[in-house]
C-alpha positions in Angstrom: 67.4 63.7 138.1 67.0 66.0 141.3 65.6 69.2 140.5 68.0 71.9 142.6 66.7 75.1 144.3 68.8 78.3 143.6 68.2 81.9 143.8 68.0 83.1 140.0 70.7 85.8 139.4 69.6 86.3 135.9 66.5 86.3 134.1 65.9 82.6 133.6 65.6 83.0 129.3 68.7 84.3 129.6 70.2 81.4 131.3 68.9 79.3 128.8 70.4 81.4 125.8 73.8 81.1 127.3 73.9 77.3 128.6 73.0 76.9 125.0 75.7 79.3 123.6 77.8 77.7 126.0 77.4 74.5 123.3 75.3 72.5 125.5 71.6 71.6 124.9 68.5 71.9 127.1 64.5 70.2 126.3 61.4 71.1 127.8 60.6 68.3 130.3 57.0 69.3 130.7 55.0 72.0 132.2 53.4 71.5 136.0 50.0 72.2 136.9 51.1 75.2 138.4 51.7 76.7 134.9 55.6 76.2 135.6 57.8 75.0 133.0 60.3 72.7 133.9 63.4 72.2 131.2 66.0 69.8 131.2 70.0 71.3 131.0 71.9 68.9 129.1 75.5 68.5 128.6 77.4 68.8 125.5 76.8 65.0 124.9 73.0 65.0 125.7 72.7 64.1 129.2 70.8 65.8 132.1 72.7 68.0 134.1 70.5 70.3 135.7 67.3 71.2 135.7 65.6 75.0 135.3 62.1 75.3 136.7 60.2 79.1 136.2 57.2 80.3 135.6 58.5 83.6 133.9 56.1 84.4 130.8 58.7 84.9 128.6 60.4 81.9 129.1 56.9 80.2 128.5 56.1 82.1 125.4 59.4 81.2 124.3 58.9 77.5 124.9 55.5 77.0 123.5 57.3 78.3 120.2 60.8 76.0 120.8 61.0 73.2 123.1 64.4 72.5 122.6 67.3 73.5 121.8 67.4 71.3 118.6 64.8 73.0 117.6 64.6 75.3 114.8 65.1 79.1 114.5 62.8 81.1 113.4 63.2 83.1 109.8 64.6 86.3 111.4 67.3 84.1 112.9 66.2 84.7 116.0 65.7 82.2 119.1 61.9 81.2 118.9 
């Protein structure tokens, strides 16, 4: 898959939360040297779409704790 440059019009957690509320899953792929984290966007039948690449801390946090979107919730029912 060929990773796409765009300018981020939202913060990229955010984008996340609604491709997946959109009903569509997303993985971590890996994180780069660089500290990025790269995450696959998958469509509603598992394959690779896109691809979101940030380095924004929350986003990290939030994908040390959930690497996917299979993942569980936590016991607040929130995201992480």
């Amino acid at each position: 898959m060929r990773e796409t440059a765009r300018v981020a019009t939202e913060p990229p957690l955010a984008a996340l939360a609604r491709w997946e509320d959109a009903g569509a899953g997303w993985r971590l792929a890996y994180f780069t040297a660089t500290g990025d984290a790269v995450v696959e966007l998958l469509t509603c039948t598992g394959e690779p779409a896109d691809v979101l690449r940030s380095s924004d801390p929350a986003l990290l946090a939030y994908l040390r704790r959930r690497p996917a979107s299979s993942a569980e919730e936590d016991a607040a029912g929130e995201r992480g």
